[in-house]
C-alpha positions in Angstrom: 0.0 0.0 0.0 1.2 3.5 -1.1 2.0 5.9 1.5 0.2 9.3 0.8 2.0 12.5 0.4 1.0 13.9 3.8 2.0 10.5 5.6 5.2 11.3 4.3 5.7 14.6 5.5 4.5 13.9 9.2 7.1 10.6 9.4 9.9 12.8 8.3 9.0 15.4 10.4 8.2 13.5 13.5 12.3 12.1 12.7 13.3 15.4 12.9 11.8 16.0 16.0 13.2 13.1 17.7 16.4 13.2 16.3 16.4 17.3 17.2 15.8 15.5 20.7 18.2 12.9 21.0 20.7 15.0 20.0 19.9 18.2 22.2 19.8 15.7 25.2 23.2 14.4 23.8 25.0 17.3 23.4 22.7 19.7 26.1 23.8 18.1 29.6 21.2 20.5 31.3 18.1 19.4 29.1 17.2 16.5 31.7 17.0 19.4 34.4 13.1 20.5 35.0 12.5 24.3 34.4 15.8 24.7 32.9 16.2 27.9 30.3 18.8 29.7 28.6 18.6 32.0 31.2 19.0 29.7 33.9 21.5 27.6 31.6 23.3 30.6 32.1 22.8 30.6 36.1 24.1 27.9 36.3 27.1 27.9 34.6 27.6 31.5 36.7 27.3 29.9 40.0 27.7 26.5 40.3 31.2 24.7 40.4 32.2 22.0 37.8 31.3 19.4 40.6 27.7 21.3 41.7 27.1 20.9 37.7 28.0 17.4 37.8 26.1 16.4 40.5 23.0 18.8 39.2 22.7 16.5 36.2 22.9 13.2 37.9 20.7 14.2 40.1 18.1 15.7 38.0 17.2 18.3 40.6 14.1 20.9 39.5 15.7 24.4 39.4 12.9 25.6 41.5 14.2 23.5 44.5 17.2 25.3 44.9 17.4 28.5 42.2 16.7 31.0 45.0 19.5 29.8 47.3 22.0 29.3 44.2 23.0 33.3 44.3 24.7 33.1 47.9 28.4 32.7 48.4 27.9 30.0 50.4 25.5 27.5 48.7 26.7 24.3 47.9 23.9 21.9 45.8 24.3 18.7 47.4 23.2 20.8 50.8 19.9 22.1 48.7 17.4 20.1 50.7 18.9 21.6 53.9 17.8 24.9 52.9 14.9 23.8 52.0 14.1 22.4 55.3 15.7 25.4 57.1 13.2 27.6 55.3 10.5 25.7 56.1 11.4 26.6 59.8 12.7 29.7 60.1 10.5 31.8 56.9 11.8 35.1 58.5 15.5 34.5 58.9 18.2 36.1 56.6 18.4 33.6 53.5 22.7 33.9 54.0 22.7 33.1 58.0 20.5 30.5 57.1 22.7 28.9 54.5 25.2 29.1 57.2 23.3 27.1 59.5 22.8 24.4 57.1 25.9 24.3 55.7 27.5 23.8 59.2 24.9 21.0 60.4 25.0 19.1 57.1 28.9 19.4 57.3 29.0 17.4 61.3 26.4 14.7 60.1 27.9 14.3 57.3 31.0 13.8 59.4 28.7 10.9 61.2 27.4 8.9 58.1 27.5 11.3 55.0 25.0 8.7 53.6 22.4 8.9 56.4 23.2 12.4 57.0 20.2 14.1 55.5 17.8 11.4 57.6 19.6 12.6 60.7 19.1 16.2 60.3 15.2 15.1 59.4 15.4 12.9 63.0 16.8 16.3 65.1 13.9 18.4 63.0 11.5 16.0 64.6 12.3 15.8 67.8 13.5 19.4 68.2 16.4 19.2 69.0 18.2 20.6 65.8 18.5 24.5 67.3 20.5 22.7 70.6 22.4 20.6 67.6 23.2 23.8 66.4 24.3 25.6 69.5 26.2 23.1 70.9 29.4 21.4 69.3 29.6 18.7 72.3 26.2 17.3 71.1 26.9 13.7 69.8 24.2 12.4 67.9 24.8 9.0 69.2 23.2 10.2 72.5 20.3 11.7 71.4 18.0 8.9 73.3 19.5 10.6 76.3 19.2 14.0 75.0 15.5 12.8 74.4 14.8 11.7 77.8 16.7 14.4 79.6 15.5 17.7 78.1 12.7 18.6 80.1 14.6 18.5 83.3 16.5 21.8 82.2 15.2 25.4 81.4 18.7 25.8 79.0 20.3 23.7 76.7 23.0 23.1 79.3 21.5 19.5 79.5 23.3 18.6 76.6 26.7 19.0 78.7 25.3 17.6 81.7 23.9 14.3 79.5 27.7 13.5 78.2 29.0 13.8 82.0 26.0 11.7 83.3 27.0 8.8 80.4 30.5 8.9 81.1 29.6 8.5 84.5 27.5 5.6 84.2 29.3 4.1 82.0 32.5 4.3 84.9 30.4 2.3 87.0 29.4 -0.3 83.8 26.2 0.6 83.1 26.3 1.1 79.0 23.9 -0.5 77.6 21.9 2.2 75.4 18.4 1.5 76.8 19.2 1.1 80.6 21.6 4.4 80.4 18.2 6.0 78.6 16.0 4.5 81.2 17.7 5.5 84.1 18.2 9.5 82.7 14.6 9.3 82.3 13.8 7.9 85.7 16.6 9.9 87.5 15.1 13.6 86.2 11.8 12.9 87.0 12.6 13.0 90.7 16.3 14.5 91.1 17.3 17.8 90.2 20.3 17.5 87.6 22.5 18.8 90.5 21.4 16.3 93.0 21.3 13.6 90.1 25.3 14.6 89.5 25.8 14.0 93.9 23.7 10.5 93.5 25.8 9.5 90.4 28.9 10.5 92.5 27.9 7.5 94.7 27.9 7.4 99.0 30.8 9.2 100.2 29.9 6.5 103.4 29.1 3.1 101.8 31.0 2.1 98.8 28.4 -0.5 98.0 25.6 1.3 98.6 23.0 1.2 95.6 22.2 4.6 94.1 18.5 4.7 93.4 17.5 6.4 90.2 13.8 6.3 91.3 11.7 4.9 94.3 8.2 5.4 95.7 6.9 6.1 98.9 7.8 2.4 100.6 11.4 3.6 99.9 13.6 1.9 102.6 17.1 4.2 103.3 19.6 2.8 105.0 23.7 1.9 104.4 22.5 -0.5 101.4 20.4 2.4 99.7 21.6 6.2 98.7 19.6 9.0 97.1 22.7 11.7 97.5 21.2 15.1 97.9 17.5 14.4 96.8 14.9 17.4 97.2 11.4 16.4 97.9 8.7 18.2 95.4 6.0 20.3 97.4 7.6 20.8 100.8 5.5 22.9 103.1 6.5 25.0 106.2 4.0 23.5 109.0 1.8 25.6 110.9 -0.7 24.9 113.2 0.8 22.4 114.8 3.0 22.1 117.7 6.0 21.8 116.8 9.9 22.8 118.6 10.5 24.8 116.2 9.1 27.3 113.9 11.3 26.7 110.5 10.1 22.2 110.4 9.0 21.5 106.9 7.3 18.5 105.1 5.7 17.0 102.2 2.5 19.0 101.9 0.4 15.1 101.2 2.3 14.2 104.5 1.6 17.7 106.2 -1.7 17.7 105.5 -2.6 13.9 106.8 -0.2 15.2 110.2 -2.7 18.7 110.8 -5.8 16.1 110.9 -3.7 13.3 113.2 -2.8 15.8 115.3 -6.8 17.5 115.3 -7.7 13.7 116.3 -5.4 13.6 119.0 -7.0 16.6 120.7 -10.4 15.2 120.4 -9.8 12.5 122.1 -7.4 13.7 124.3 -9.0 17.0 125.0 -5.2 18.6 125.5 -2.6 19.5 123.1 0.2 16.9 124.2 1.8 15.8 120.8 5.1 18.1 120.0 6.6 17.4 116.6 10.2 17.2 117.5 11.8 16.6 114.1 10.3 16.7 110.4 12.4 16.9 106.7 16.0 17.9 106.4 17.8 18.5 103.8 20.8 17.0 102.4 23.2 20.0 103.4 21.5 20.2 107.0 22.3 16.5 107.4 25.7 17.1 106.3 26.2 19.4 108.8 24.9 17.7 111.6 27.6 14.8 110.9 24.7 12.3 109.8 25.1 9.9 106.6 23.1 12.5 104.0 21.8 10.5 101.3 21.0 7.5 103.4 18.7 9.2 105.9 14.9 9.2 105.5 14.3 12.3 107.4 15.6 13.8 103.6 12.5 12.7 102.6 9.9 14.8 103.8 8.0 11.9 105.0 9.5 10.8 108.1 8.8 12.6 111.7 9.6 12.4 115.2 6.9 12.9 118.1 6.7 13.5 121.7 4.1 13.7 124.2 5.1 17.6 126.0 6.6 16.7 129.2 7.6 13.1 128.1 10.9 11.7 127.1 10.3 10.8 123.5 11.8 7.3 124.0 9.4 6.4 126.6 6.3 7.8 123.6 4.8 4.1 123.5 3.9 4.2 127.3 1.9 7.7 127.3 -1.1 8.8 126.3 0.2 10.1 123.1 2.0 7.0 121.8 -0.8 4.7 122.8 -3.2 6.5 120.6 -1.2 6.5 118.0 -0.1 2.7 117.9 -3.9 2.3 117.1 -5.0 5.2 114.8 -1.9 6.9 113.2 -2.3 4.2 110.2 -5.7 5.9 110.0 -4.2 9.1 108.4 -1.2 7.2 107.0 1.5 7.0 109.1 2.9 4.2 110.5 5.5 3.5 113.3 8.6 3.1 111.3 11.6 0.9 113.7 9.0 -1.2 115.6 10.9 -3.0 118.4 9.5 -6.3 117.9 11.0 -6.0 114.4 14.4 -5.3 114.9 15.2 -9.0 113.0 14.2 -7.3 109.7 14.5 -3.6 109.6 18.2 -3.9 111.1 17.8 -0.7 112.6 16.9 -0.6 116.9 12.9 0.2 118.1 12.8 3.5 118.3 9.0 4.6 119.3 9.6 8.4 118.4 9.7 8.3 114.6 7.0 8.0 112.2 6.7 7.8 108.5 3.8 8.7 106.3 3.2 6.0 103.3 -0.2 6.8 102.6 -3.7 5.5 104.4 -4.1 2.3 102.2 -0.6 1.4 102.8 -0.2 1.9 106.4 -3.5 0.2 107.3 -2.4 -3.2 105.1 0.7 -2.7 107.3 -1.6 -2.1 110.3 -3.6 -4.8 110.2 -1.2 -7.6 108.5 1.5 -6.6 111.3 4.4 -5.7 108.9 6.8 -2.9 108.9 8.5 -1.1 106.1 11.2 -3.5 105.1 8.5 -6.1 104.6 6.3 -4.4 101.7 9.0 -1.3 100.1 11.6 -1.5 97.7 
């Protein structure tokens, strides 16, 4: 069958178009690039290096993903979809400062793993942590679990210091392993200020052996086996209205509060005033200073108090009117005797019938009525 004219013409000129093609993709090493014009041919050549070029065309990167950042001294085209990701963030910020910034955090994870480098920057984008990346050159990406975990605790980006000690730290005393190191940061400044964490990673200054304890409840048992180094209870309270010997005795406000009704029920029943609160929290620098084993003392935690009936030596509290009541109500508002003598087998520790310790009303009544002390049920 004859080919008409026209069928003619359109095959030889749909040739010329594809061979016009081939060869202007052959010989054109830009013509791959989307958005690319003589203009921008031009850009190009202007402002990018022989190896930006290079990598342009094997990459095949759109000219609108990186033509407005191409014009600064500093840009460097592999670092394009930093910019991008910077401008995302910071829409306002000088365009040269922020190719700065880029440029610098690209450069350290590239240091790290120049293949992963880019998903790192994404990983410090999402958990916001890339302006502290920035700031600080001792932040090691490796730790940024801990970094994670540790944050919070700080009101500056002094944590990131503070992390790197606490690591070394633990791992001087073997503890490496990446998700007990992250467990105990997060456990540790939840309850300790970073200050008192650094004292209670320090260790006992009195019992080598003692275990530090990164976090513990209210059943918490101190003694020379146990160390919380300078520990601050949250919430403490100055106490008022209630006898006290002296004005300045602080505690827990849960344990306050359950001491200002004890004490209300004492008077009712009593009809006089007789229980004196002798001793209540101190801290760890007070119990420094009074020559006492700070860190292993559970007067540091805001929970422990010591009683007398007025005009009675407080060791003799279980025979007066006082101590009686209280061996059958105190676990009522949560406090329970804490060195029974007829448990001196298991708490190690002599009776003493002065000192109390408030673990909470369900707590203290099972101890109540199942006849256990604290080293039975705590930690």
């Amino acid at each position: 069958m004859k080919l008409k004219r026209w069928h003619v013409f359109f095959i030889a000129g749909m040739a010329f178009l594809l061979s016009y093609y081939l060869l202007n993709t052959k010989y054109d090493r830009f013509a791959r690039i989307e958005g690319i014009d003589n203009d921008r041919r031009a850009l190009i050549e202007n402002y990018l290096s022989e190896e930006e070029q290079e990598y342009l065309i094997l990459k095949a990167i759109p000219m609108e993903s990186f033509e407005k950042y191409m014009r600064d001294d500093a840009f460097y085209l592999p670092h394009y979809l930093y910019y991008r990701q910077y401008d995302a963030l910071y829409p306002d910020e000088e365009l040269s400062l922020m190719i700065a910034k880029a440029n610098q955090v690209a450069d350290r994870l590239e240091k790290i793993d120049e293949n992963d480098a880019y998903r790192y920057f994404l990983r410090l984008i999402d958990v916001d942590l890339l302006s502290d990346f920035e700031k600080n050159m001792d932040f090691k990406y490796t730790y940024l679990p801990y970094y994670q975990v540790s944050k919070n605790a700080y009101t500056s980006d002094r944590y990131v210091s503070d992390v790197n000690e606490f690591v070394d730290t633990l791992a001087s005393i073997g503890i490496t392993g990446m998700r007990q190191v992250t467990q105990i940061l997060k456990d540790g400044l939840a309850i300790y200020s970073p200050e008192a964490f650094k004292v209670l990673l320090s260790g006992s200054p009195y019992y080598e052996d003692a275990q530090r304890l990164y976090t513990f409840d209210d059943l918490v048992v101190l003694n020379e086996k146990t160390y919380i180094g300078s520990y601050t209870p949250d919430q403490l309270v100055l106490m008022k209205e209630i006898h006290r010997l002296y004005f300045h005795m602080y505690l827990r406000e849960d344990a306050y509060e359950a001491l200002k009704n004890m004490e209300k029920a004492v008077y009712d029943d009593l009809g006089v005033h007789k229980m004196i609160v002798l001793q209540a929290y101190q801290g760890y620098g007070q119990l420094l200073k009074n020559g006492e084993y700070a860190g292993h003392d559970e007067f540091q935690l805001g929970t422990s108090i010591s009683l007398k009936e007025d005009g009675i030596d407080p060791n003799l509290l279980q025979d007066s009117d006082v101590g009686r009541w209280l061996s059958e109500h105190a676990h009522e508002y949560g406090y329970i005797l804490r060195y029974p003598s007829d448990k001196e087998a298991i708490t190690g520790h002599p009776g003493i019938a002065h000192i109390y310790r408030y673990v909470g009303v369900e707590q203290a009544t099972y101890m109540y009525e199942n006849h256990l002390c604290l080293e039975e049920v705590g930690q």
